[in-house]
KOLKOL-323648 format. One line per field, with one value per residue (C-alpha): residue in one letter; chain; z, y, x; residue number from 1. Coordinates in nm, 2 decimals, decimal comma, padded with zeros to 4 digits. Each point is the difference from the previous one (the first is absolute). Last residue first. Layout:
KOLKOL-323648
bagu = c(A ...) $
drentor = c(A ...) $
Z = c(Z ...) $
Y = c(Y ...) $
X = c(X ...) $
sekol = c(NUM ...) $
***
This chain:
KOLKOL-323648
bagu = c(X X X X X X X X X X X X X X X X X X X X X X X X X X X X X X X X X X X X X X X X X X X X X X X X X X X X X X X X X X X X X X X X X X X X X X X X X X X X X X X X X X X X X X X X X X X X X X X X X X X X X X X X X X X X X X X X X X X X X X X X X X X X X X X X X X X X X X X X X X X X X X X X X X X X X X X X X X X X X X X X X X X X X X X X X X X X X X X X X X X X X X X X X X X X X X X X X X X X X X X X X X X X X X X X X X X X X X X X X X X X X X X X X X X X X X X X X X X X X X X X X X X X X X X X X X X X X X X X X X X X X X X X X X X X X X X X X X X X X X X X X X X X X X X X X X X X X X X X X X X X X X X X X X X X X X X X X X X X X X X X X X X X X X X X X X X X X X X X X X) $
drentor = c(A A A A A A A A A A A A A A A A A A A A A A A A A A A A A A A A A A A A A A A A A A A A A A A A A A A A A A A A A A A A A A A A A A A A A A A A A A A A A A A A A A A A A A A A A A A A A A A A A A A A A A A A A A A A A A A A A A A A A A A A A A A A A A A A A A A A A A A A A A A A A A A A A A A A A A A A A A A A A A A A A A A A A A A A A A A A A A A A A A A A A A A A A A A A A A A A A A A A A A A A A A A A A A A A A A A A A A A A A A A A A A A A A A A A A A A A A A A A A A A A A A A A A A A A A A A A A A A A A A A A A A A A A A A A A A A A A A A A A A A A A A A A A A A A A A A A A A A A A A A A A A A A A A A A A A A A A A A A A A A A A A A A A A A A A A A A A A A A A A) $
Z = c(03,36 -00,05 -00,22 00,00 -00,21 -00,11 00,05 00,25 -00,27 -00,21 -00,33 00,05 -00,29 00,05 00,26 00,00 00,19 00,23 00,15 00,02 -00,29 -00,23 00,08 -00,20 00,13 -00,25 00,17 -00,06 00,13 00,33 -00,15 00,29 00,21 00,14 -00,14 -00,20 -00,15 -00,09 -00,36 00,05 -00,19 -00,07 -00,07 -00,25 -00,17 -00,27 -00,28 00,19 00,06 -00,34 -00,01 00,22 00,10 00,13 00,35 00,00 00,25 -00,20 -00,21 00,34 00,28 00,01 00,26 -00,12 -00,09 -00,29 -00,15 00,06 00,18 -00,27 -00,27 00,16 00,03 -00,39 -00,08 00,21 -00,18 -00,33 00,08 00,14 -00,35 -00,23 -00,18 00,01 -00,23 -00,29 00,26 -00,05 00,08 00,06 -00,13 00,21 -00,02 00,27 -00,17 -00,39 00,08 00,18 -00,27 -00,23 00,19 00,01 -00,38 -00,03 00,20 00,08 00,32 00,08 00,07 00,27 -00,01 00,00 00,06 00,11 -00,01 00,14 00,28 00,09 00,40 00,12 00,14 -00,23 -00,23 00,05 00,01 -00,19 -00,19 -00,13 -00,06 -00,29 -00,13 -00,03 -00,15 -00,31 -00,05 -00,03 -00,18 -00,24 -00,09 00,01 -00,24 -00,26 00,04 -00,16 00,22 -00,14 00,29 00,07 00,02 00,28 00,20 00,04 00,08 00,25 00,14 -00,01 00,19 00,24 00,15 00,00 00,20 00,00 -00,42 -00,09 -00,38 -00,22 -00,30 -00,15 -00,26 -00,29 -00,02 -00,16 00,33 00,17 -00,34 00,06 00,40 00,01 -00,25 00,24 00,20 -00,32 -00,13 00,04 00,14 00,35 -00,02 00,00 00,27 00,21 -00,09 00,13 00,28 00,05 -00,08 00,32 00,09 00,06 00,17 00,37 00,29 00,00 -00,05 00,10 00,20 00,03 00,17 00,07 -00,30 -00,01 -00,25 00,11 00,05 -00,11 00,00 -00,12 -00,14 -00,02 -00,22 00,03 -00,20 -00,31 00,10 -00,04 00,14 00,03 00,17 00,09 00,07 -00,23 -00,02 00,04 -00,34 -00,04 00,37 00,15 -00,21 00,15 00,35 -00,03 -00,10 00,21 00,29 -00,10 -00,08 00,32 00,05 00,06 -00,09 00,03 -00,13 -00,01 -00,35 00,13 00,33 -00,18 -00,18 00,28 00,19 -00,29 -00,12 -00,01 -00,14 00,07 -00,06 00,02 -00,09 00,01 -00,12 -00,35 -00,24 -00,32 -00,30 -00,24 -00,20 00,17 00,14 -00,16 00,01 00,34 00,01 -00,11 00,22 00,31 -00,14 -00,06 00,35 00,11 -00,18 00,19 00,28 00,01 -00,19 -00,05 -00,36 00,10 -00,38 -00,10 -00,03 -00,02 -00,06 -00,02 00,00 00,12 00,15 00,39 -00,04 00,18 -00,27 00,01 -00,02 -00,05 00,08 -00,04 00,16 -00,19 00,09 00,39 00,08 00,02 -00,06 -00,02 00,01 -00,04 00,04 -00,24 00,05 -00,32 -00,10 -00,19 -00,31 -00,24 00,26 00,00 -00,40 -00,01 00,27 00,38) $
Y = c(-03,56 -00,35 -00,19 -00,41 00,08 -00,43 -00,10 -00,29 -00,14 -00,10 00,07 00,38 00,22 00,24 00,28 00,23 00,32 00,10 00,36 00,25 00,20 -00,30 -00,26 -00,31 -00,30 -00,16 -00,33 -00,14 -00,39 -00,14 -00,33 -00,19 00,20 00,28 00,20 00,23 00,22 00,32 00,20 00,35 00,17 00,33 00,12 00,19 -00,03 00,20 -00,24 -00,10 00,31 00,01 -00,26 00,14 -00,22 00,26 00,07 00,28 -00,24 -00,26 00,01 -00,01 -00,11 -00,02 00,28 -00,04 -00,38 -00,23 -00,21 -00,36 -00,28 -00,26 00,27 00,05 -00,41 -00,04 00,26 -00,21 -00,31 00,16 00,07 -00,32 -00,11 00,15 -00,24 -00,20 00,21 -00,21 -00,30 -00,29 -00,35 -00,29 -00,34 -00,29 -00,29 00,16 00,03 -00,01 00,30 00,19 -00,06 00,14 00,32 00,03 -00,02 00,24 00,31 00,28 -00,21 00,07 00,39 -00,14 -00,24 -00,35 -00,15 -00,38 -00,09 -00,21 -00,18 00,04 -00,09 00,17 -00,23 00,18 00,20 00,31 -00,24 -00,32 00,18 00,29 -00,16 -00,23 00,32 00,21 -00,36 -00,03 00,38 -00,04 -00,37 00,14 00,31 -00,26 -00,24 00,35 00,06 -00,34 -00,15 00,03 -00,14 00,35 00,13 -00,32 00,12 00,35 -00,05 -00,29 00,29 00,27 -00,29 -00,04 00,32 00,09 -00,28 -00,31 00,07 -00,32 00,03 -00,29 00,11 -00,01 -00,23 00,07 00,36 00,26 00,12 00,10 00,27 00,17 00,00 00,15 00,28 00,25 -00,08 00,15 -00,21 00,01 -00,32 00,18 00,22 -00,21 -00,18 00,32 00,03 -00,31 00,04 00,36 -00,20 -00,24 -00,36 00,05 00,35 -00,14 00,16 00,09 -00,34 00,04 -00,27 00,08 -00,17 00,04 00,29 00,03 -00,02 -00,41 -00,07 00,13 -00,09 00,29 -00,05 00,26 00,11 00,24 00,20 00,12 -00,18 -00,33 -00,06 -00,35 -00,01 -00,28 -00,10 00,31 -00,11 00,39 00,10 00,40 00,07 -00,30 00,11 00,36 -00,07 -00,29 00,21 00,31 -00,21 -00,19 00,34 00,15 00,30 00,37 00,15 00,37 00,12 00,31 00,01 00,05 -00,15 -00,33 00,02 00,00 -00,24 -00,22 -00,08 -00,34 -00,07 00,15 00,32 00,15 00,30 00,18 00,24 00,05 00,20 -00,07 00,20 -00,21 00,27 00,00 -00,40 -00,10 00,26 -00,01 -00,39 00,08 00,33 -00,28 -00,28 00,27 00,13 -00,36 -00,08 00,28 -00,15 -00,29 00,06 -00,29 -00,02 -00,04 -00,10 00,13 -00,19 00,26 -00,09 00,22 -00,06 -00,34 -00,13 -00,04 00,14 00,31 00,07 -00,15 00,22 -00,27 00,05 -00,22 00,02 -00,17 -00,21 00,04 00,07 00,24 -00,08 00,30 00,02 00,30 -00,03 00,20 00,21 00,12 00,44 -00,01 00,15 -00,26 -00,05 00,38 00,01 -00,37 00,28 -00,15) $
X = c(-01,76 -00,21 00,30 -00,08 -00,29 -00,03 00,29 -00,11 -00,23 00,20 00,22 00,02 00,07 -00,32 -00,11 -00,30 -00,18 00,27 -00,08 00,23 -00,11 -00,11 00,24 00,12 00,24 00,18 00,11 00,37 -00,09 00,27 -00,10 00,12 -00,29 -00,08 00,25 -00,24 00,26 -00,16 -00,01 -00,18 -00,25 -00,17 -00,36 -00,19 -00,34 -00,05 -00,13 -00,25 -00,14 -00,03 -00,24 -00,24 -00,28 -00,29 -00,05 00,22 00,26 -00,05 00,30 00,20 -00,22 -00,41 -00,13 -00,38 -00,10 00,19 -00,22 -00,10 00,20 -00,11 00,13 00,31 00,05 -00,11 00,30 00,22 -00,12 00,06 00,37 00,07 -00,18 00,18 00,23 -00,35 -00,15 -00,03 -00,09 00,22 -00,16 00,20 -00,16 00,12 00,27 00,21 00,35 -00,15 -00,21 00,25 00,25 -00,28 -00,02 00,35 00,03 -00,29 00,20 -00,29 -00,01 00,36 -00,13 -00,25 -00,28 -00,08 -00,33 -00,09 -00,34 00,07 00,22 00,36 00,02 00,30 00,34 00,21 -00,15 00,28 00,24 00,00 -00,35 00,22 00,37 -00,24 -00,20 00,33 00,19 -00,28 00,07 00,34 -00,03 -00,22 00,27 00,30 -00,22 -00,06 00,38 00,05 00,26 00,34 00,28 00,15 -00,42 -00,10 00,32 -00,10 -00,34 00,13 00,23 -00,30 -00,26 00,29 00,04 -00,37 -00,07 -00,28 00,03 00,19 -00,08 -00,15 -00,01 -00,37 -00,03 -00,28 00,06 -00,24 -00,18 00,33 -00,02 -00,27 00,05 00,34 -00,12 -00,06 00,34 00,16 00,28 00,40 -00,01 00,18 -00,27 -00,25 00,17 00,01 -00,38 -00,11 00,19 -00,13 -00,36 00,08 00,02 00,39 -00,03 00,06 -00,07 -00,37 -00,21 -00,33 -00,27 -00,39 -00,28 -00,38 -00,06 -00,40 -00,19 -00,16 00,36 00,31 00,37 00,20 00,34 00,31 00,29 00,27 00,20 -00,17 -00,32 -00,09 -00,40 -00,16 -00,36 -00,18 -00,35 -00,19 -00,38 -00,06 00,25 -00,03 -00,08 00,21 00,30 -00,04 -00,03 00,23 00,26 -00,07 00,01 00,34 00,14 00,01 -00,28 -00,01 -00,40 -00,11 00,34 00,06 00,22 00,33 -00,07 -00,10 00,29 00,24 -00,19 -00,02 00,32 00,06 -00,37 -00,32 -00,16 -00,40 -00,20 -00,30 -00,25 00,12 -00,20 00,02 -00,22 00,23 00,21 00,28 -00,02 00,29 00,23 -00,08 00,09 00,35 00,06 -00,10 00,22 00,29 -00,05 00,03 00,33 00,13 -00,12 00,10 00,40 00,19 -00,08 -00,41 -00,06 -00,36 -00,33 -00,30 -00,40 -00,32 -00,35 00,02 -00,41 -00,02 -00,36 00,06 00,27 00,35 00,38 00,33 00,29 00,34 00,33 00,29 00,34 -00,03 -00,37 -00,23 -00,36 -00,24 -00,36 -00,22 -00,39 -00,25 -00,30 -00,16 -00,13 -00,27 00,01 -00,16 -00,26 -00,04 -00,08 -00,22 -00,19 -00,06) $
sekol = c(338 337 336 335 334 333 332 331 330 329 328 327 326 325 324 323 322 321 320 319 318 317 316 315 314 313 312 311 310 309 308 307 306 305 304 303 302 301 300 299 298 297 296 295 294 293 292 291 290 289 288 287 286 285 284 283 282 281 280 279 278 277 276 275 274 273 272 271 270 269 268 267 266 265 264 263 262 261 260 259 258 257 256 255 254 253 252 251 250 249 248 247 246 245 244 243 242 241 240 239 238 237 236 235 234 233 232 231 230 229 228 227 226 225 224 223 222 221 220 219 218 217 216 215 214 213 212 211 210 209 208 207 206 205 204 203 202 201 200 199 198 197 196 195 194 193 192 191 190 189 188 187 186 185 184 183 182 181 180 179 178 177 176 175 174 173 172 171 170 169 168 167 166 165 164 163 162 161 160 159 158 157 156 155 154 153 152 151 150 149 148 147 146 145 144 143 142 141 140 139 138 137 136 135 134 133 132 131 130 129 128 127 126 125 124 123 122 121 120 119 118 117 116 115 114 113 112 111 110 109 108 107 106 105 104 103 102 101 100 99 98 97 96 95 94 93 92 91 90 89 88 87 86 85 84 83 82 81 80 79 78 77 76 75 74 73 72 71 70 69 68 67 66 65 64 63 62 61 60 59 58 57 56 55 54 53 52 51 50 49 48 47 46 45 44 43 42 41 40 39 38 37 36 35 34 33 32 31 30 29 28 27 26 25 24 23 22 21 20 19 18 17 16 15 14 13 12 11 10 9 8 7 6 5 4 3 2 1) $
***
């Protein structure tokens, strides 16, 4: 083949997307697994629309790459519904798309912390391969919104939480095990004049702390330890961690990404998309403005299944339901099938 036809040729790529509560991510790999274009958007309460955004993002992206993309995957809360939007070859949880991606990047990988905007997770693995796993959905207090809330509350920008938690040399001490009482000790460690740098290490000192008493709990944290997720990006966290355990914590670049990535690594594991592919597929060729028209309707149901009696949004393409979120167990999960 001519230098001029190599130049030309036209390069598979893999789609993954990672939608979750606070922001969806997407990333699109080449055969070789390698990043050739990267999106990380606030969901605002809207999946899908925050998906379309993703998708016209990474097109921008990729206009003038001589990308062709022969499959796709999704994973987080919202998966279903995205996954239909982009014919999906590849629908998986978050723990699998985790460790599929972590263990890809980092194979010696033994444990796996991950804060997300409102929920948090660990991932035990073991020779590559993800053995146990524990999350903590139902309360925000180890969270990045409680990060941010505080942030807000401080009148700083969650960005620069980590900068300055570095510069104390006494953390607070703030009783994070509930979102309620971390804001009232917050309240009462600024009435008394704490240094707002020691309230800022003691924040992030308290997320790692509620972290391993509950998410942690009872889990075997060995090394190499990584830690990923929006909170990761925060350096005063990442040091509490450190200090807590008495280990190094790694923090891959891309690690706010990495559900994402694994889903993309999934697709391309599964291979491309054959004849009578769905949705963006359905010429045979990724579409990405198919993605953007996608339609479908919603309706709010009351799981009552359980104490919780959860408000799930229940989404239909036609008459067909294709996703659900808001429950808080397993027994919501699609409780509406009509």
């Amino acid at each position: 083949m001519s230098t001029a036809n190599t130049a030309n040729a036209v390069k598979e790529a893999y789609l993954g997307i990672d939608i979750g509560s606070i922001s969806t991510k997407g990333v699109v790999i080449d055969e070789d697994a390698n990043i050739i274009a990267r999106s990380y958007l606030w969901t605002e309460g809207d999946p899908a629309g925050a998906s379309k955004r993703v998708a016209a993002e990474l097109a921008r992206q990729l206009e003038d790459e001589g990308v062709r993309i022969v499959g796709a995957g999704t994973t987080g809360s919202a998966r279903r519904l995205v996954g239909a939007m982009i014919g999906a070859t590849v629908i998986k949880n978050e723990i699998t798309a985790h460790a599929v991606g972590t263990t890809y990047l980092h194979p010696e990988v033994r444990t796996i912390l991950e804060i997300g905007g409102q929920d948090s997770k660990i991932i035990c693995v073991e020779g590559g391969i993800a053995t146990d796993y524990a999350m903590n959905t139902l309360c925000a207090a180890g969270t990045g919104s409680f990060l941010s809330s505080q942030a807000a509350r401080l009148g700083v920008e969650v960005e620069e939480f980590g900068k300055i938690a570095l510069t104390s040399e006494k953390p607070a001490n703030i009783a994070a095990r509930c979102t309620v009482f971390a804001e009232s000790d917050l309240v009462h460690k600024i009435q008394v004049g704490y240094a707002r740098e020691d309230i800022i290490a003691g924040l992030c000192r308290a997320v790692a702390s509620n972290y391993l008493n509950n998410v942690g709990k009872g889990k075997r944290i060995e090394a190499p330890i990584v830690f990923q997720g929006g909170v990761s990006k925060n350096e005063g966290v990442v040091k509490s961690f450190e200090d807590l355990l008495g280990q190094k914590v790694m923090v891959d670049p891309d690690g706010h990404l990495m559900g994402a990535f694994g889903s993309a690594l999934l697709a391309l594991k599964a291979g491309p998309v054959q004849d009578g592919g769905t949705g963006p597929f359905a010429r045979g060729s990724f579409d990405f403005n198919a993605v953007q028209d996608f339609q479908f309707k919603t309706r709010e149901v009351e799981c009552q299944k359980c104490p919780n009696n959860c408000e799930v949004i229940c989404v239909y393409r036609d008459k067909d339901i294709i996703d659900s979120w808001g429950n808080r167990c397993e027994r919501g999960a699609i409780p509406c099938t009509r």
